[in-house]
C-alpha positions as CSV (number, residue, x, y, z in Angstrom):
1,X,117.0,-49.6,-23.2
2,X,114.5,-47.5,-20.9
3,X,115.5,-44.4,-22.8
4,X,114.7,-46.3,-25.8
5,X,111.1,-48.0,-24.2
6,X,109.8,-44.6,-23.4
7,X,110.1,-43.0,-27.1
8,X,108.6,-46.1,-28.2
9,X,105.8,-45.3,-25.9
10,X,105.6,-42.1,-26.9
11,X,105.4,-42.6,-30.3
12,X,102.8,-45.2,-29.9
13,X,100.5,-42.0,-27.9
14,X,101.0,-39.9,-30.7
15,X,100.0,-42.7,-33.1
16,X,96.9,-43.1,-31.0
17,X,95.8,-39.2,-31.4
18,X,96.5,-39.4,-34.7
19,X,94.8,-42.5,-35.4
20,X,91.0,-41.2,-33.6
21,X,91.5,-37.7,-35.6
22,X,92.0,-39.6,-38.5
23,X,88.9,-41.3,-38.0
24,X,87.2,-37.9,-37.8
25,X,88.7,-36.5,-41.2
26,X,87.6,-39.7,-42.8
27,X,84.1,-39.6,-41.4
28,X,84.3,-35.9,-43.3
29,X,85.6,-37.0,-46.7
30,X,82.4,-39.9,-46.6
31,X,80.1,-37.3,-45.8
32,X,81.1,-35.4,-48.8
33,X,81.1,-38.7,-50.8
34,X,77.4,-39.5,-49.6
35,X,78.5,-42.1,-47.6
36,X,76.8,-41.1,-44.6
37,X,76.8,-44.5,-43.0
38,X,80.3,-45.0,-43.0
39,X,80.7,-41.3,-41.5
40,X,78.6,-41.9,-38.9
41,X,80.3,-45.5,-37.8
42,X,84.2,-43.5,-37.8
43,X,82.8,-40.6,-35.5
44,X,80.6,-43.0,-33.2
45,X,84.5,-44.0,-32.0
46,X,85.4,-40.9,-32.2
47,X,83.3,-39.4,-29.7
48,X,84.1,-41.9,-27.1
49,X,87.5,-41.5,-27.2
50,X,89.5,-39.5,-25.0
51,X,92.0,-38.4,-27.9
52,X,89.4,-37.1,-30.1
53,X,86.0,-36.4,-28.0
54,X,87.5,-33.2,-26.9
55,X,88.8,-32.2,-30.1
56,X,86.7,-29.0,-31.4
57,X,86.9,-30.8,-35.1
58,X,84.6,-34.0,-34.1
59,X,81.8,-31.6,-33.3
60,X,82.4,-30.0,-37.1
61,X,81.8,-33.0,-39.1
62,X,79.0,-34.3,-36.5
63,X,77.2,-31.2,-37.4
64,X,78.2,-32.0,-41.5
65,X,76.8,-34.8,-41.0
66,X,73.5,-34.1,-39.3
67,X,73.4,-31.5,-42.0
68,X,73.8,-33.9,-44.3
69,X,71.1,-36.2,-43.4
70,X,68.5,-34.2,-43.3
71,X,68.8,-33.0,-46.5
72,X,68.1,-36.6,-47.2
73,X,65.4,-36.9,-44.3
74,X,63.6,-33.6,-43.6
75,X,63.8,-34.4,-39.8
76,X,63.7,-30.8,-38.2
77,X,65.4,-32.2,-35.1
78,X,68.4,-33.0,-37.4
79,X,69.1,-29.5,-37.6
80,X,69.0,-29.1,-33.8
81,X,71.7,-32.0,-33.4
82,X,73.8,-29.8,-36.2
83,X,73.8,-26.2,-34.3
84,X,74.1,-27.8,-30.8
85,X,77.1,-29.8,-32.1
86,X,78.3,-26.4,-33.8
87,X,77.6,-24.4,-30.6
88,X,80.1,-26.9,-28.6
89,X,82.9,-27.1,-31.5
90,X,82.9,-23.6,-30.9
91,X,82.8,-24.0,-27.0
92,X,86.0,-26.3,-27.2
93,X,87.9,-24.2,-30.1
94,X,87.9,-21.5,-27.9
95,X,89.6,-23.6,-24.8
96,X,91.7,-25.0,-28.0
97,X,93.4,-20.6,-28.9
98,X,90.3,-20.9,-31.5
99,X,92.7,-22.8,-33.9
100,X,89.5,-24.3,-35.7
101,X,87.5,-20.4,-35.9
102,X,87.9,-20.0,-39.5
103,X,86.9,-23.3,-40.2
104,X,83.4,-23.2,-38.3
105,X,82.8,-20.0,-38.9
106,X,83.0,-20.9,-43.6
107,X,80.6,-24.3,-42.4
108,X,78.3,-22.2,-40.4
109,X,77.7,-19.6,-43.5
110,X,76.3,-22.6,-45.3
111,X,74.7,-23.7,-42.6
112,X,72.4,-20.6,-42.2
113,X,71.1,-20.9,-45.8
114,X,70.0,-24.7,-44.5
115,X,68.0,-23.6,-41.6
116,X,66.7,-20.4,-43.7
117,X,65.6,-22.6,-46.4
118,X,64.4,-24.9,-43.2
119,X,62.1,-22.5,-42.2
120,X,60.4,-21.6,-45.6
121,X,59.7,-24.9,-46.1
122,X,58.1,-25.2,-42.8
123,X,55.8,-21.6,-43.4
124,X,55.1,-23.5,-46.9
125,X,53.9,-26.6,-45.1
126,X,52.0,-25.1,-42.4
127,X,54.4,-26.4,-40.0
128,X,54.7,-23.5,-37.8
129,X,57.0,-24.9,-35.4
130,X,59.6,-25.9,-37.2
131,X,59.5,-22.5,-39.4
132,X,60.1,-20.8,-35.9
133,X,63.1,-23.4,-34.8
134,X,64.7,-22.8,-37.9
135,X,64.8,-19.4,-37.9
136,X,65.6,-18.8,-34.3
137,X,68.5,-20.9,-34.9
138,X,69.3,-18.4,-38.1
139,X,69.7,-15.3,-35.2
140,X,71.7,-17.8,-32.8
141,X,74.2,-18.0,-35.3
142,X,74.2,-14.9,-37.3
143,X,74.7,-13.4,-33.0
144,X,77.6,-14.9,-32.5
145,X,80.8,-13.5,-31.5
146,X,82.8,-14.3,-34.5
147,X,80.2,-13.0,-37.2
148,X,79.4,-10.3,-35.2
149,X,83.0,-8.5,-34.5
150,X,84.1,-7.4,-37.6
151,X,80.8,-7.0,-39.1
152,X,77.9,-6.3,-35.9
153,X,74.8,-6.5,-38.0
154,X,70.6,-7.1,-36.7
155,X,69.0,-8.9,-39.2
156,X,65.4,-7.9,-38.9
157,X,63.7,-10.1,-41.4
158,X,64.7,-13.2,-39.8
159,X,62.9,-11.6,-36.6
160,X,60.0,-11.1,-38.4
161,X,59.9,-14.1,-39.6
162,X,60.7,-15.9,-36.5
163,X,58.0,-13.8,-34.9
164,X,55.3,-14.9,-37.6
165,X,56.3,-18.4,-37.1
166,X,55.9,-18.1,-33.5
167,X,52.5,-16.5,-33.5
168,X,51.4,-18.6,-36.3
169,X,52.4,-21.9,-34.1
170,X,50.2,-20.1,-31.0
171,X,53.6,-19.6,-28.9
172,X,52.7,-16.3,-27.5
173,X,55.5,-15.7,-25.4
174,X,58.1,-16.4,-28.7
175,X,56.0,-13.9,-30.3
176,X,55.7,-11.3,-28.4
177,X,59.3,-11.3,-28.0
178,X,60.3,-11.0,-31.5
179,X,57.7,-8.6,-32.6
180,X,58.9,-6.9,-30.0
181,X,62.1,-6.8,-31.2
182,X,60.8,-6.1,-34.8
183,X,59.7,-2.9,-33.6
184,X,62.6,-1.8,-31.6
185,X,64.1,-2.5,-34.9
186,X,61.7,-0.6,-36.9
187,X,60.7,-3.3,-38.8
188,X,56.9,-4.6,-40.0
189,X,55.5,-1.3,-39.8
190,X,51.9,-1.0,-38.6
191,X,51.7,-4.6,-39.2
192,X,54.1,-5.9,-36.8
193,X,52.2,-3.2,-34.2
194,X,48.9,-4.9,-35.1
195,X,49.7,-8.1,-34.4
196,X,51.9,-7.7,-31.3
197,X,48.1,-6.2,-29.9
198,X,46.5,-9.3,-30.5
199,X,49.0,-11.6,-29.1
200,X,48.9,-9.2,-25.9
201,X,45.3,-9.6,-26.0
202,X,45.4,-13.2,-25.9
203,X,47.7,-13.0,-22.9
204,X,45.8,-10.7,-21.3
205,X,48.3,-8.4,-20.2
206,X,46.4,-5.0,-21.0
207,X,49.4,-2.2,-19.4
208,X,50.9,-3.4,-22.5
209,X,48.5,-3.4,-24.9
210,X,48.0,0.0,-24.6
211,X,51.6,1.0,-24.5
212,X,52.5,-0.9,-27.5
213,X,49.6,1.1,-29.3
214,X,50.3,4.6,-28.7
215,X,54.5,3.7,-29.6
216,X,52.8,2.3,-32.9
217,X,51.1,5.5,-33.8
218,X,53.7,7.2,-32.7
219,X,56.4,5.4,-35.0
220,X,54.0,5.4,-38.0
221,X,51.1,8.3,-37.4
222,X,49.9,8.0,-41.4
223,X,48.8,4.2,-40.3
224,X,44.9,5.1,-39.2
225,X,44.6,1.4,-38.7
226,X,46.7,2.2,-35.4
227,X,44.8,5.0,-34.6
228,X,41.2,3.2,-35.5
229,X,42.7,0.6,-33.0
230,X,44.0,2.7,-30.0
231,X,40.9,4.5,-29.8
232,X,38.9,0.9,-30.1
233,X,41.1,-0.1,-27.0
234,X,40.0,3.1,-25.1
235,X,36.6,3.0,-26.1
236,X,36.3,-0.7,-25.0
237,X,38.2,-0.2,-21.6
238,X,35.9,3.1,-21.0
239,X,38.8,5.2,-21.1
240,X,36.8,7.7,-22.5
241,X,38.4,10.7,-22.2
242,X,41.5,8.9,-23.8
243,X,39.1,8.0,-26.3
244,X,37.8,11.3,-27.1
245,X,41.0,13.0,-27.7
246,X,42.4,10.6,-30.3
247,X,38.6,10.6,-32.1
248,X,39.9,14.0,-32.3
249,X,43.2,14.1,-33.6
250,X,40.9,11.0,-36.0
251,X,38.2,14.1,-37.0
252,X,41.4,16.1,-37.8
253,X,43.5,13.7,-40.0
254,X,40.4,12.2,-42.1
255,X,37.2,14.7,-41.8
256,X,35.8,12.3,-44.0
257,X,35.5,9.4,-42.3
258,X,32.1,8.9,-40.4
259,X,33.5,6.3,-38.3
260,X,35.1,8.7,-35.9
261,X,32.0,10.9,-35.5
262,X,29.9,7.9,-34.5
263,X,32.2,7.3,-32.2
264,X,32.8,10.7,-30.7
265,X,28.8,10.6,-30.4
266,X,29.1,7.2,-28.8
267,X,30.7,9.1,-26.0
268,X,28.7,11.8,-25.8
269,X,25.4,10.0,-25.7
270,X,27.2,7.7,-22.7
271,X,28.2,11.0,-20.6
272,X,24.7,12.1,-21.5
273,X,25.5,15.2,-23.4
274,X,23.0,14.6,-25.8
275,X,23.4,17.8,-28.0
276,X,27.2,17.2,-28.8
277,X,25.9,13.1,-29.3
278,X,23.1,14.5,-31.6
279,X,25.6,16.7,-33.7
280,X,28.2,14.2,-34.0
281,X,25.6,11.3,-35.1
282,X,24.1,13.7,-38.2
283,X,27.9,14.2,-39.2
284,X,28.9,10.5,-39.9
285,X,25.0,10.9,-41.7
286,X,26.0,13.7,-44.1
287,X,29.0,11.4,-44.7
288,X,26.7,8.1,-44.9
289,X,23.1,8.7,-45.0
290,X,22.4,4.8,-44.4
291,X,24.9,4.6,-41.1
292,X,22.2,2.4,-39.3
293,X,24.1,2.5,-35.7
294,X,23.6,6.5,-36.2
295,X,19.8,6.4,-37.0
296,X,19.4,4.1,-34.7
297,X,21.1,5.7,-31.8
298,X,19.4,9.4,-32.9
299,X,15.7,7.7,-33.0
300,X,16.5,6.2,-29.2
301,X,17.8,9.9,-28.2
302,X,14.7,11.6,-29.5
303,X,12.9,8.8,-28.0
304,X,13.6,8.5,-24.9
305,X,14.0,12.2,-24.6
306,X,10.1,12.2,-25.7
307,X,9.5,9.9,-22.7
308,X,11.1,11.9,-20.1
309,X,9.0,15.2,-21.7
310,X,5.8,12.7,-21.7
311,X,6.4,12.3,-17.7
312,X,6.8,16.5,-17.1
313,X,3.4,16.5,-18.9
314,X,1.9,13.9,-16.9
315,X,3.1,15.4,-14.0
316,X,0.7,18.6,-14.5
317,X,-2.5,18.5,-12.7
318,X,-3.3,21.8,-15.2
319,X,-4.9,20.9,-18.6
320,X,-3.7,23.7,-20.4
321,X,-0.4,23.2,-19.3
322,X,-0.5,19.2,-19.7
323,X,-1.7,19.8,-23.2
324,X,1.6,22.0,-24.1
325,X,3.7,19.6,-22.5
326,X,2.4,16.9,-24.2
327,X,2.7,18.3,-27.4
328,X,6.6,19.0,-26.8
329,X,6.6,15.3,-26.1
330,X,4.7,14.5,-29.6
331,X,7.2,16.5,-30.9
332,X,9.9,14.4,-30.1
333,X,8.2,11.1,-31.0
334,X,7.9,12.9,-34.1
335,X,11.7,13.5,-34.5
336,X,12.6,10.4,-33.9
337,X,10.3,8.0,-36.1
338,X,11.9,9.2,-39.3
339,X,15.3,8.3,-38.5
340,X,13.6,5.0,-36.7
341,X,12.1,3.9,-40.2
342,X,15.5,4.5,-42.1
343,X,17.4,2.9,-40.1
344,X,14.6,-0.1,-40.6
345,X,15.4,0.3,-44.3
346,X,18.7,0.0,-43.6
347,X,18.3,-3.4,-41.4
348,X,15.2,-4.9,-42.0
349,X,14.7,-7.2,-39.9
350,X,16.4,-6.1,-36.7
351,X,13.8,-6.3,-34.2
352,X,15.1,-3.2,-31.8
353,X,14.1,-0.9,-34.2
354,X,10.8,-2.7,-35.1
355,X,9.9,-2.8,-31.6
356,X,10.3,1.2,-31.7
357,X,8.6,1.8,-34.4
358,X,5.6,-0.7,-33.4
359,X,5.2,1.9,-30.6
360,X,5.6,4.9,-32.3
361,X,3.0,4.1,-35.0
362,X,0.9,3.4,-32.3
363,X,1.3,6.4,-30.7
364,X,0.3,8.4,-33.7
365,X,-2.8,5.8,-35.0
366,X,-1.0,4.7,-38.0
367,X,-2.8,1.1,-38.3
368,X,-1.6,-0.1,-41.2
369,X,2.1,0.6,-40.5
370,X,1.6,-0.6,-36.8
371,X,0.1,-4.2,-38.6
372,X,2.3,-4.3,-41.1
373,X,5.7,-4.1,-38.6
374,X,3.9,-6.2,-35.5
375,X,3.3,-9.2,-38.0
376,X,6.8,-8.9,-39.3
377,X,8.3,-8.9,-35.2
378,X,5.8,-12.2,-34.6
379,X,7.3,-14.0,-38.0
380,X,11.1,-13.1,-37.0
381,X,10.2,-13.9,-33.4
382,X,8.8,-17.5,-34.7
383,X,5.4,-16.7,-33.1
C-alpha cells in the first residue's frame, strides 16, 4: 500500500507540472486566436506558480502577448514588458541546457520588425523617445549571443537611427554614444561628424570636439563642410595657428572660395601683419567684389593706419616735415573711403561703416555726402 501511495503521489506532481504548463500553451493558442484576455488570465497563474514561473516558456508567450497588445494599443511601454520578458526566457533557458533556444530565437526575428516598425512610427510622430527605445531595443537583440555566433553582424543603420532619435529627443549622452559608434562604424559620413560636434557643444566638453573634427576630415577629406567647421572651431577658440594651417590646406583644395581668404586675413589683421591681412582681404574681393566683412575690414586697416601716420605728423614741430607727414596720412584716408563707401552699398544701413564714412567726408569737406550719411545715422539711430 505505501509503495502504491507514493506513485499515486507522484503521478498527481506530474499532473500538477503539466497542468500550470498547460495553462501557458493555452494562454499561447488564445493569443494567436485574439483572445488576449483569456491569455492573460491562464499566464497570471502561471507566473505564480512554482511549477511553471521558472519555466523559460512562460516568459515566451508573456512577451507574445505584450506583443500582441500593443499592436492593438500603441503603448510603447508594451514593448519594454515584451523584450524584458524575452531577455529572462532566455536567462532561464540557458539554466534550462537552452532547450527552448530555437524557439525564442524564430519569436525574437519577428519581434525586431515590431520594435523597427516601433521606432518609425515614433520618428513619424515626432515622438523622439519612443523612436530611440525602440530602436535601442532592435541592437539589444540583434547583439545577442545566439544571433550573433553563427552570423556576428553590426547593423549600423539602426545606430544611426537610434542616434537621431536620441539627439532629436535632447538625450545628449544616448547620442553621443551612438554617433559615436556610427563613426567607428563608418557610417553617416560627414553628417554623422557634424552632428556629434553639436551635441559635444551642447555638453560642453571641447577636448572632444576638436578630436571628433580632425578624425572627420580625416575619414572624409572631400567633405569641406568638415573642414569649414574645424577651422571655425580654431578660429573661435583662438587657436590660430591651428587655424591658419587648415585655411591653408582650404586655399589649396578650393582656390575659389573667398571664405578662406577672409579668414586667413582675419588672422593676419588680429596678429597685426597687416600686409598679409590686406593681400588676403583683396583675394576673397577678386572672388566677390561685394564681400562687405572684407571692405569693411580693409577701410578700418587703411583707417586706422591713417590715424597712427596722422599722430607721426602731429608729432613734428617742423612744418615742412608735418606737411609731408600729413599728406601720407591723407593718403591713407584716401585708400580707405572707397572701400568704406562699397561696403555701405553693400549694407546700407549698418551704422559702423556710416560712422566711418561721416568722418572721412569730413575730413576731405565733402558736405553733401557728410549730410546726406549723418541724417541717415540720426534716422536709424531714432534721433
Amino acid at each position: 500500500m505505501k509503495k502504491l501511495l507514493f506513485v499515486a503521489l507522484a503521478l498527481f506532481m506530474v499532473a500538477g507540472v503539466y497542468a500550470q504548463k498547460g495553462k501557458v500553451n493555452a494562454a499561447q493558442a488564445y493569443i494567436e486566436n485574439g483572445d488576449l484576455e483569456a491569455a492573460a488570465e491562464r499566464l497570471e497563474e502561471a507566473y505564480t506558480h512554482k511549477r511553471s514561473q521558472d519555466w523559460p516558456k512562460t516568459y515566451i508567450v508573456a512577451a507574445q502577448l505584450s506583443t500582441a497588445k500593443y499592436k492593438k494599443q500603441k503603448d510603447i511601454q508594451l514593448l519594454q514588458d515584451a523584450v524584458d520578458n524575452y531577455m529572462k526566457a532566455i536567462e532561464l533557458d540557458k539554466a534550462d541546457n537552452n532547450r527552448f533556444e530555437n524557439e525564442i530565437k524564430v519569436a525574437l526575428t519577428f519581434f525586431v520588425n515590431e520594435l523597427t516598425n516601433a521606432g518609425i512610427e515614433g520618428f513619424n510622430e515626432q515622438n523622439y523617445e519612443n523612436a530611440m527605445m525602440a530602436f535601442e531595443n532592435v541592437l539589444k537583440v540583434n547583439n545577442l549571443e545566439m544571433f550573433q555566433k553563427e552570423n556576428p553582424t553590426v547593423d549600423t543603420a539602426i545606430i544611426y537611427n537610434t542616434a537621431l532619435a536620441a539627439y532629436n529627443a535632447k538625450n545628449w549622452e544616448k547620442a553621443s554614444k551612438y554617433l559615436e559608434e556610427s563613426i567607428e562604424y563608418n557610417y553617416g559620413g560627414g553628417d554623422a561628424v557634424l552632428l556629434l560636434h553639436q551635441v559635444y557643444g551642447t555638453m560642453q566638453d571641447s577636448t572632444k570636439m576638436a578630436e571628433n573634427l580632425q578624425t572627420g576630415f580625416e575619414k572624409y577629406p572631400e567633405d569641406d563642410r568638415l573642414l569649414t567647421q574645424l577651422i571655425n572651431y580654431y578660429l573661435e577658440t583662438k587657436q590660430n595657428d591651428e587655424a591658419k594651417a587648415y585655411l591653408n590646406q582650404a586655399i589649396e583644395n578650393d582656390p575659389d572660395n573667398p571664405t578662406y581668404y577672409y579668414a586667413r586675413g582675419v588672422l593676419a589683421d588680429q596678429a597685426k601683419n597687416y600686409d598679409e591681412a590686406i593681400e588676403d582681404y583683396k583675394n576673397a574681393l577678386e572672388l566677390d567684389e561685394t564681400y562687405f566683412d572684407a571692405l569693411y575690414n580693409l577701410g578700418v586697416i587703411y583707417y586706422n593706419k591713417a590715424i597712427e601716420q596722422m599722430n607721426v605728423a602731429n608729432d613734428e614741430t617742423d612744418h615742412a616735415k608735418f606737411k609731408a607727414e600729413k599728406e601720407k596720412a591723407d593718403s591713407l584716408f584716401k585708400t580707405s573711403l572707397p572701400f568704406m563707401e562699397r561696403a555701405h552699398e553693400s549694407k546700407p544701413e549698418d551704422v559702423s561703416v556710416l560712422e566711418s564714412l561721416k568722418g572721412l567726408y569730413y575730413r576731405f569737406e565733402m558736405n553733401d555726402k557728410y549730410d546726406e550719411v549723418d541724417a541717415k545715422i540720426k534716422q536709424l539711430k531714432g534721433e
